[in-house]
C-alpha positions in Angstrom: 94.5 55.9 144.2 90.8 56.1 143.4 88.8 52.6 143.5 88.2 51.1 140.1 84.7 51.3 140.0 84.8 55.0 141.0 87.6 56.2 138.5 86.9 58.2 135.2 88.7 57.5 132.2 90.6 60.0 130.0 92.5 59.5 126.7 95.6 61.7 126.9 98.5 62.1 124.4 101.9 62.8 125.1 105.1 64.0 123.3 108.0 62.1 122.7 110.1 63.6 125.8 107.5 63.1 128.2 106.3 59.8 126.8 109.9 58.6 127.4 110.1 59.8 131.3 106.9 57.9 132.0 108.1 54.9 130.2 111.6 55.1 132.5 109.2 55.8 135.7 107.4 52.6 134.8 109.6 50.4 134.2 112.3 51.8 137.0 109.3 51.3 139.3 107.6 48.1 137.8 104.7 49.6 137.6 102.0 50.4 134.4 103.0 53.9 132.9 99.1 54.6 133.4 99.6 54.3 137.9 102.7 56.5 137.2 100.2 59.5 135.4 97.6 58.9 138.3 100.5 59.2 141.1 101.8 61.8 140.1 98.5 63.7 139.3 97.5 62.2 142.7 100.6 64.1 144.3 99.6 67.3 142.1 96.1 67.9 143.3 96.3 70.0 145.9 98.2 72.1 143.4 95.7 72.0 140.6 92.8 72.4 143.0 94.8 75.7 144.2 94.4 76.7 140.4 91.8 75.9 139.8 90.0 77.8 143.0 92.0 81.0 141.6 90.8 80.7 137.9 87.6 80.2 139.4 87.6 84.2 141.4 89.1 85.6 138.3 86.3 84.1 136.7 84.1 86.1 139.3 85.6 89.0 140.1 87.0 89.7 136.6 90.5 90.5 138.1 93.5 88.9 136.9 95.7 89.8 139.8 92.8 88.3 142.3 94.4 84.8 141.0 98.1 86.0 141.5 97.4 87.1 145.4 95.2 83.7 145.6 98.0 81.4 144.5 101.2 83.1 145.7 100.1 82.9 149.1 99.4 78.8 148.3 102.9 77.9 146.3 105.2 80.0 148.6 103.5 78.1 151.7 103.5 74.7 150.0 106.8 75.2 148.5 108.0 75.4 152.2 106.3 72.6 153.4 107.5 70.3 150.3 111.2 71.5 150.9 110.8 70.8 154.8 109.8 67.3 154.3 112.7 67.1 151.5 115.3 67.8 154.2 113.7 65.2 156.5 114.1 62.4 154.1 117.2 63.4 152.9 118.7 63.4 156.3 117.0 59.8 157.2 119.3 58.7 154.1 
């Protein structure tokens, strides 16, 4: 989680459904609803970086596809790696 002093602020608005998740995470978890955003945007950022970097060649090359072959590459591998260490905790249960 970033340092205090560091972090930038955002104002974000949420729909009912999602509002309502958050709210359960939070109090399941005793924590503010606004660590539970940051977590799980925490555990998203290699994803949204991996986005990102693709909109970024489209942006260059002017090729839609060039963000398609970027990011399949990126989610197939991660997806892998995210259901490997799935399994692992999952059998430590």
């Amino acid at each position: 989680m970033p340092n205090q002093t560091s972090s930038k602020r955002i104002s974000i608005s949420l729909s009912p459904e999602l509002h309502s998740v958050i709210s359960d995470l939070s109090q399941l978890q005793n924590k503010p609803m606004s660590r539970v955003v940051v977590e799980l945007l925490d555990e998203l950022t290699p994803l949204l970086s991996n986005v990102r970097d693709g909109l970024m060649e489209v942006q260059k090359t002017n090729d839609p596809k060039a963000l398609l072959r970027h990011m399949g590459n990126d989610f197939v591998l991660e997806g892998l790696e995210l259901l490997g260490d799935l399994s692992k905790e999952i059998k430590q249960l």
